[in-house]
Each structure stands twice: as C-alpha cells, then as structure tokens.
N, CA, C and O of each residue as an XYZ file, in Angstrom:
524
protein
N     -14.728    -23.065    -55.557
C     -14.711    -22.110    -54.477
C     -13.657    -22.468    -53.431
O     -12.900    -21.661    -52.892
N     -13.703    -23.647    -53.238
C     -12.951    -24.110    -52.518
C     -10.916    -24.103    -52.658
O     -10.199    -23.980    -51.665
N     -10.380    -24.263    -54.090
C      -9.119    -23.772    -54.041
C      -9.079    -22.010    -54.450
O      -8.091    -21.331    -54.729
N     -10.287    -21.665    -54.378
C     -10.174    -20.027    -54.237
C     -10.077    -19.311    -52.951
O      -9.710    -18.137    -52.916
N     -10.437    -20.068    -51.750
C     -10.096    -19.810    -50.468
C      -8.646    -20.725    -49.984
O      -8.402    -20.639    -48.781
N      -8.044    -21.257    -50.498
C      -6.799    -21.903    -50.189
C      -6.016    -20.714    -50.988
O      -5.191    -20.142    -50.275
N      -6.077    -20.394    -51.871
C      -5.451    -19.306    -52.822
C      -5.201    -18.355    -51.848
O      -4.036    -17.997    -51.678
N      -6.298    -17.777    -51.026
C      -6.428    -16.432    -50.233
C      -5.951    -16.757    -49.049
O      -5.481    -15.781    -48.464
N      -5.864    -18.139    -48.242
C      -6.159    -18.253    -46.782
C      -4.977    -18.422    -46.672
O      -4.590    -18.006    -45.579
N      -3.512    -19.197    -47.805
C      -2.746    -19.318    -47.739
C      -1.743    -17.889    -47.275
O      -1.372    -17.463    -46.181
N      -1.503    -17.354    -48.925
C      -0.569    -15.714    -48.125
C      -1.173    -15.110    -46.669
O      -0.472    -14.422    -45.928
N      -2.586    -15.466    -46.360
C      -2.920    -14.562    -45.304
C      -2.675    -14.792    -44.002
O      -2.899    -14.062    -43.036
N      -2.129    -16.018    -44.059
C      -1.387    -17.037    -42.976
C      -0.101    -16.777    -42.982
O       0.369    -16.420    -41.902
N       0.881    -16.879    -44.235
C       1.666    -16.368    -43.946
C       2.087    -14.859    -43.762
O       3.213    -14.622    -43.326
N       1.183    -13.780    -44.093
C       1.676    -12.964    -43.639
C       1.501    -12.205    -42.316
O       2.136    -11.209    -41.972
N       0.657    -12.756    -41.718
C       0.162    -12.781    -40.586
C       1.142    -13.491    -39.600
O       1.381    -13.019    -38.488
N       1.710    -14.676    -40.073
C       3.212    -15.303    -39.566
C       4.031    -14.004    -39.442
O       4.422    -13.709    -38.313
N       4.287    -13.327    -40.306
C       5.772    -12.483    -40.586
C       5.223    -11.633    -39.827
O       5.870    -11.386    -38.809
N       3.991    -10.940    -39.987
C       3.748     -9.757    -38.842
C       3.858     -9.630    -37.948
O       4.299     -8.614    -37.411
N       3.382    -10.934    -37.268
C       3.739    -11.086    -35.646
C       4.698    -11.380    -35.492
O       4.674    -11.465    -34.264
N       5.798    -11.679    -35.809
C       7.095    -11.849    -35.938
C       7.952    -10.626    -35.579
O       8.908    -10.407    -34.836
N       7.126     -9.866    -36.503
C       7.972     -8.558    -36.756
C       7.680     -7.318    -35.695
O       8.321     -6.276    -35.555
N       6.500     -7.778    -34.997
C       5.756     -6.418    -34.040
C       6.570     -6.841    -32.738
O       6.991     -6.029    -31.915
N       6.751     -8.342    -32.655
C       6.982     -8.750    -31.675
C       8.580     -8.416    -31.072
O       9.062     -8.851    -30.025
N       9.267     -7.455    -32.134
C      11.031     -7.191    -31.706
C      10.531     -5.751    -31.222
O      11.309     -5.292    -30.385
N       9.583     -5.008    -31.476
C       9.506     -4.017    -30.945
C      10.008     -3.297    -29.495
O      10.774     -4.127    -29.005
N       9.942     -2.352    -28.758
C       9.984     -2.657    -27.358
C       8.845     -1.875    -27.014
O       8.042     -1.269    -27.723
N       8.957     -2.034    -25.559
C       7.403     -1.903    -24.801
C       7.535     -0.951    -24.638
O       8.537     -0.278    -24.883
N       6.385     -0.581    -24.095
C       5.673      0.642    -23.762
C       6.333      1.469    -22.199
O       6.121      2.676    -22.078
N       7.019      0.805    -21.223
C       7.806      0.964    -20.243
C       9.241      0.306    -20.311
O       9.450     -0.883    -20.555
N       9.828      0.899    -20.155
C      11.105      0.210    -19.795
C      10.973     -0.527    -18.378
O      10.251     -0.173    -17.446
N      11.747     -1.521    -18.420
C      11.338     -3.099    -17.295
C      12.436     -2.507    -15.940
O      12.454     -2.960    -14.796
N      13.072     -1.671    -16.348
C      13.679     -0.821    -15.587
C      13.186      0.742    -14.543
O      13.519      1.118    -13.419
N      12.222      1.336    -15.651
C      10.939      2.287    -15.046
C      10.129      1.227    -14.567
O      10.160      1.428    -13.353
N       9.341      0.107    -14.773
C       8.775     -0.452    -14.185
C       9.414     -0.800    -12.722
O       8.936     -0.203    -11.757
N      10.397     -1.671    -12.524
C      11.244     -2.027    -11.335
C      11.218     -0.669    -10.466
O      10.866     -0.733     -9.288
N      11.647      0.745    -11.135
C      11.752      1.600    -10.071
C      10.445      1.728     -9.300
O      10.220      1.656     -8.092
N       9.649      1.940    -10.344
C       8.225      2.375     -9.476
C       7.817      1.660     -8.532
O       7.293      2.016     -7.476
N       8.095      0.471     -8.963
C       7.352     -0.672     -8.034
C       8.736     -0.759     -6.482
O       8.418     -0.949     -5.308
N       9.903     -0.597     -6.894
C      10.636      0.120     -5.774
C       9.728      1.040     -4.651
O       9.286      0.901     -3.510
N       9.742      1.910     -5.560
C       9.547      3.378     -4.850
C       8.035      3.457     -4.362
O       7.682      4.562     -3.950
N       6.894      2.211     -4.354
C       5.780      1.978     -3.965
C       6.280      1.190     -2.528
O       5.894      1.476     -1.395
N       7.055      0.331     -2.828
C       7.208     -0.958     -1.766
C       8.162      0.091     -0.615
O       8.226     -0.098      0.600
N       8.582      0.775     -1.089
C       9.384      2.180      0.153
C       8.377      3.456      0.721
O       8.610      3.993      1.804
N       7.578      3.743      0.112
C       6.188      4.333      0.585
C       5.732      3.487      1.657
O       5.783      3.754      2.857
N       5.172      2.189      0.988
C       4.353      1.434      2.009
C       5.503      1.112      3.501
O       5.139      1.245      4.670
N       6.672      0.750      3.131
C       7.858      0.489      4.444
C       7.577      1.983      5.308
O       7.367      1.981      6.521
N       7.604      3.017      4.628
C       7.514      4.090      5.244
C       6.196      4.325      6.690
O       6.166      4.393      7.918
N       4.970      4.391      5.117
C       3.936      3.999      6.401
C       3.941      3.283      7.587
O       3.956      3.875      8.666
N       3.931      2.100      7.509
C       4.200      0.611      8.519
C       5.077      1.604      9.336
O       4.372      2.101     10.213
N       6.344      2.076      9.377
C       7.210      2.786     10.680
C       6.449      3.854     10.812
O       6.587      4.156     11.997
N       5.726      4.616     10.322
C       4.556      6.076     11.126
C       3.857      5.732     12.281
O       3.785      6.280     13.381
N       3.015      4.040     11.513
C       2.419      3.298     12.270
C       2.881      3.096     13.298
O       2.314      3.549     14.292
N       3.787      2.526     13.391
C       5.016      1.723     14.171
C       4.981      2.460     15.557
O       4.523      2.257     16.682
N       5.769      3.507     14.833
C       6.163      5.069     15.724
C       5.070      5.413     16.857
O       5.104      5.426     18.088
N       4.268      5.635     16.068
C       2.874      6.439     16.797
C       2.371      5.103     17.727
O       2.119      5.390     18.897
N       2.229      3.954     17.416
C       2.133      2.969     18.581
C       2.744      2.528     19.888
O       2.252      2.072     20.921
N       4.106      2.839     19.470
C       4.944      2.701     20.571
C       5.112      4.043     21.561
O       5.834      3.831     22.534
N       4.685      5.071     21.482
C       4.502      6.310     21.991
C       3.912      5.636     23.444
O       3.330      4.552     23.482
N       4.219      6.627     24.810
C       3.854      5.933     25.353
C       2.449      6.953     25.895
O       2.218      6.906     27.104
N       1.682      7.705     25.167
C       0.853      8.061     25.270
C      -0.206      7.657     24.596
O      -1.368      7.908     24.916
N       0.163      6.992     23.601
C      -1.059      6.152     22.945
C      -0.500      5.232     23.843
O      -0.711      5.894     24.859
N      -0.011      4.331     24.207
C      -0.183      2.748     25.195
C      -0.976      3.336     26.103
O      -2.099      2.832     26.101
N      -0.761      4.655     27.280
C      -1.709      4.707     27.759
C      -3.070      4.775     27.407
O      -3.914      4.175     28.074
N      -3.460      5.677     26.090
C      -4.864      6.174     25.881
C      -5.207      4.509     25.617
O      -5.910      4.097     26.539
N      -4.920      3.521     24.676
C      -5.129      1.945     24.277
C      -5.200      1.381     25.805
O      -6.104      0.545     25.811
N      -4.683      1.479     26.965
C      -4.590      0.616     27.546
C      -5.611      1.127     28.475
O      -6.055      0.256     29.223
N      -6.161      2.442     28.648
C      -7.434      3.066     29.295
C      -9.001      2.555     28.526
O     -10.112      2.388     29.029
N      -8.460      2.393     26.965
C      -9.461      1.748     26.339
C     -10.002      0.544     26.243
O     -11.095      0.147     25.841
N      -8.554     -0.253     26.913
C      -8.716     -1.941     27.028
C      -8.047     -2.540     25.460
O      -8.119     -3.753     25.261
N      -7.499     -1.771     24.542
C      -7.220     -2.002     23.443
C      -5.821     -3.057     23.175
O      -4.826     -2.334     23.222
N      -5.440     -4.444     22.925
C      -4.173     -5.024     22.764
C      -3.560     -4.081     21.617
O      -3.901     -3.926     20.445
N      -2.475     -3.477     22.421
C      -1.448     -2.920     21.447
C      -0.792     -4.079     20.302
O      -0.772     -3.965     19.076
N      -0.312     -5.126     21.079
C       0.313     -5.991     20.588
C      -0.430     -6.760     19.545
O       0.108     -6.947     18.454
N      -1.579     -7.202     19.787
C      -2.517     -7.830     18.592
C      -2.703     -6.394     17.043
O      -2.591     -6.566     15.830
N      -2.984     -5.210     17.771
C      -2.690     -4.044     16.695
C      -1.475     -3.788     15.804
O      -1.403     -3.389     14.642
N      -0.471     -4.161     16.761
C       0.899     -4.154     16.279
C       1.156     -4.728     15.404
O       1.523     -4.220     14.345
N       1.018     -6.074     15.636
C       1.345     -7.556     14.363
C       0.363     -7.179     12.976
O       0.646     -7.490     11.819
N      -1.124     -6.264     13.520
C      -1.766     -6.409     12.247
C      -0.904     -5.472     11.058
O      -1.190     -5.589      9.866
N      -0.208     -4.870     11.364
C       0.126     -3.655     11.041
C       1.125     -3.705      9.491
O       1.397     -2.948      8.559
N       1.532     -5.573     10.086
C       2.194     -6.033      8.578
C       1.352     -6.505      7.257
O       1.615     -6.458      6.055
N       0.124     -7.022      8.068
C      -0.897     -7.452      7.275
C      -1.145     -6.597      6.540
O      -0.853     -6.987      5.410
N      -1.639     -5.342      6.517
C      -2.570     -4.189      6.247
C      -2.675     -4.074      4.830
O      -1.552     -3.851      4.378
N      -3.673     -4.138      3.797
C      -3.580     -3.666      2.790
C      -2.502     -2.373      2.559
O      -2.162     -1.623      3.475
N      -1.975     -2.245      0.984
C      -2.048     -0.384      1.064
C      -2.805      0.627      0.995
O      -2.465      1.764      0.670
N      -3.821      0.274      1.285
C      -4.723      1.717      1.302
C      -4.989      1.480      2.723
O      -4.803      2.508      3.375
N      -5.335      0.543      3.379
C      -5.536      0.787      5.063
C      -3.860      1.394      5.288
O      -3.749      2.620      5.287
N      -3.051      0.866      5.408
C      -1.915      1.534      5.593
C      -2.027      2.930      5.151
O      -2.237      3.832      5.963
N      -1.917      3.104      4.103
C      -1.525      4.627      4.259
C      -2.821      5.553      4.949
O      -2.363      6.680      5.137
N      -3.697      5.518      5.218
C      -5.037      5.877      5.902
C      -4.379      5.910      7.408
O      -4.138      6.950      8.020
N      -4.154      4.695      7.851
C      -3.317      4.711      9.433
C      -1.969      5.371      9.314
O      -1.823      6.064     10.321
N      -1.222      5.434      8.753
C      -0.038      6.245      8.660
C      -0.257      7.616      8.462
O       0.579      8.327      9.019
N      -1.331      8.328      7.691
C      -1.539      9.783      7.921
C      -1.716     10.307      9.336
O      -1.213     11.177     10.046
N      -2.823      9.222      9.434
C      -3.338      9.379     10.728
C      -1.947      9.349     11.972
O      -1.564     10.350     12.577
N      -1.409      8.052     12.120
C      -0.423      8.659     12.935
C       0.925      9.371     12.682
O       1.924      9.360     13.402
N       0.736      9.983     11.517
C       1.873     10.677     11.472
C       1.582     12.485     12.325
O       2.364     13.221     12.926
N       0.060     12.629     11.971
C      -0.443     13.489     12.651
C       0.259     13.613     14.380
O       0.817     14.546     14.957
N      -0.091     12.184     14.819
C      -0.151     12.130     16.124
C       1.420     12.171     16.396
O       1.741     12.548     17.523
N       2.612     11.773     15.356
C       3.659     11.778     15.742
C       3.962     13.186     15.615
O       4.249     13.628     16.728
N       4.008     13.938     14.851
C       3.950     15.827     14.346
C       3.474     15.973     15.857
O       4.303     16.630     16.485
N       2.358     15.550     16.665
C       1.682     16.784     17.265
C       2.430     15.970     19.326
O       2.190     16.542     20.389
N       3.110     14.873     19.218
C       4.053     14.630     20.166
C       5.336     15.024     20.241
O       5.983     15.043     21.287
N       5.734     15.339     19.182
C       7.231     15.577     18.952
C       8.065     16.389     19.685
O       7.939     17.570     19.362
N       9.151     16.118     20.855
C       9.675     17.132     21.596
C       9.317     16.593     22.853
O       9.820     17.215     23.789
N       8.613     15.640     23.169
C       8.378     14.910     24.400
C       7.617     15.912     25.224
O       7.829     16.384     26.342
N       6.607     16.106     24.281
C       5.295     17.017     25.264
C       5.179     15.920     26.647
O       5.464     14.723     26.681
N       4.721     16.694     27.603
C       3.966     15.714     28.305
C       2.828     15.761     29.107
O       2.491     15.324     30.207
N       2.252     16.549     28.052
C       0.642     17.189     28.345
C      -0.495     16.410     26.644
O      -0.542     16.750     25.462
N      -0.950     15.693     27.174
C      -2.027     15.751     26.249
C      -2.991     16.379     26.014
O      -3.845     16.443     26.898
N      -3.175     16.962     24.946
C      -4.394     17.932     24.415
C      -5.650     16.738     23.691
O      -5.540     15.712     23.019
N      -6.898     17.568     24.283
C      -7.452     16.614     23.546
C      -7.984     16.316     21.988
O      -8.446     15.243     21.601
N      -7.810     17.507     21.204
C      -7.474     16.926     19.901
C      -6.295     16.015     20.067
O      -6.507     15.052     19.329
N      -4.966     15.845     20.792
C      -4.376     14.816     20.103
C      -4.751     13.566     20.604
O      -4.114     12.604     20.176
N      -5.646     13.364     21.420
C      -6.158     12.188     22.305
C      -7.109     11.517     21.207
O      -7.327     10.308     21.131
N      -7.762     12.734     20.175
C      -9.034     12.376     19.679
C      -8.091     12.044     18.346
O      -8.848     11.456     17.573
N      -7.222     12.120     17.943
C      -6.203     11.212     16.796
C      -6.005     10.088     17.355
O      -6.510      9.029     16.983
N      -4.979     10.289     18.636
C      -5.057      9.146     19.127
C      -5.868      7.908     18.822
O      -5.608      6.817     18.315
N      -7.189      8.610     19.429
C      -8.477      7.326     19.675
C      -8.683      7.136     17.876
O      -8.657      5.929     17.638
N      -8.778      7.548     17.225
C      -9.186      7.662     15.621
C      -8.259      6.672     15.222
O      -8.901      5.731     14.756
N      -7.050      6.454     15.190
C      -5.941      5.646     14.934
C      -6.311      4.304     15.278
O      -6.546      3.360     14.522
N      -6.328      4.358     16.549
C      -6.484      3.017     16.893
C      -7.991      2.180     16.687
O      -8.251      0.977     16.716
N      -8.839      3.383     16.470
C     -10.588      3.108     16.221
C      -9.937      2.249     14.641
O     -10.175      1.057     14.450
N      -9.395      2.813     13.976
C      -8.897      2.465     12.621
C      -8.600      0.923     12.109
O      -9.063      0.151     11.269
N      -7.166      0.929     13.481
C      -6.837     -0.402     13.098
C      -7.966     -1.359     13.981
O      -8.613     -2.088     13.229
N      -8.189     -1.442     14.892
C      -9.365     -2.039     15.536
C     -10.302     -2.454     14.057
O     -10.596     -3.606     13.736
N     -10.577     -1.503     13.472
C     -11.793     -1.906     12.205
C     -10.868     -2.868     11.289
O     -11.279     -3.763     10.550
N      -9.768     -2.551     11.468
C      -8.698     -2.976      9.777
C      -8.583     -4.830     10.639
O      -9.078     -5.784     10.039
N      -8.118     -4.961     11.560
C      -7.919     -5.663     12.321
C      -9.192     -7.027     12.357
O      -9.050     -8.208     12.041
N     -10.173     -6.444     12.768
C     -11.800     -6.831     12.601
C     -12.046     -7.490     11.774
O     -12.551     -8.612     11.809
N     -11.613     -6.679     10.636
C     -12.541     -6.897      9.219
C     -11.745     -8.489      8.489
O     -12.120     -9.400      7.751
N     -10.536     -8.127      9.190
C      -9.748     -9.136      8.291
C      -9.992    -10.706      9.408
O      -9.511    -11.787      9.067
C-alpha cells in the first residue's frame, strides 16, 4: 500500500509544483495602476473634506457662535487632521452647508445657519471626545 501512495503522491506533487507555477504569471484582477489611482482619488476626497472643514472654521461667524459657546476652536482645529474618513466626510457635508449658506459675506445670521453652525461643531466636539 505503501509504494502505491508514493506512486500517486509523487506526480501529484509535481503537478501541483507546475500549476502554481503557472497560475502564478497570470495578472491580477486590478491593474496596480487602477489601484494607485483610486487610492489617489480617495486621499484627494479626504484633502478636500479637511479644507470644507477648515473653511467653515475659520469663518468668523462660527468663531463667534464657538466662542459664545465656550468651544476651543483651536483644540477643534488640530482634531480635524486626526479624523477618521467617515467622521470627516460627515463634518465636511456639514460645513460645506454652512460654507454654501455664508458665501458673499452675508452679515446677518439666520438661524438655520446658526443651527449648522452649532451641529458642526456639536460634531467635532463628539469626534474630538471620543478619541
């Protein structure tokens, strides 16, 4: 029994050698080049967000509404590199809203945009917190 499984175990070794051999010139399933872009064009999304963020912080109507709240802009600010991407883009909708609804150097606040405002910064305050 025993050189009847050397008989079998032998070719099945080697052809199992040659197979993987042979699967292995194949090419992949992405090009390493589509891969690189995407992962580009993710890491430029997220840069994007971070400046919405950015933007909408330095406004000087959110410093006031933050600084009526007692809120450190500046401790908010720095978190802003930290941020996962999904807290990021969550705060970047959010103040992109608030940048859309300043634009043109209103200088009347409405209070829906007060209540983005406060939502934004309620945001990073939690993102900030948690971490």
């Amino acid at each position: 029994m025993t050189k009847a499984r050397r008989l079998f175990v032998l070719p099945l070794v080697m052809f199992t050698l040659a197979a993987g051999s042979a699967f292995a010139d194949q090419q992949h399933i992405a090009a390493p080049s589509d891969v690189l872009s995407t992962m580009a064009g993710k890491v430029a999304t997220q840069d994007a967000d971070r400046a919405a963020v950015r933007e909408a912080l330095a406004r000087p109507e959110v410093q006031t509404v933050a600084s009526s709240m007692g809120v450190d802009l500046v401790k908010i600010t720095a978190a802003v590199d930290t941020m996962s991407p999904a807290d990021i883009a969550q705060a970047a909708s959010t103040a992109r809203q608030v940048n859309q609804q300043l634009v043109g150097g209103a200088s009347t606040i409405v209070i829906s945009t007060t209540t983005i405002i406060i939502a934004l910064l309620i945001i990073l305050l939690i993102i900030v917190i948690a971490k």
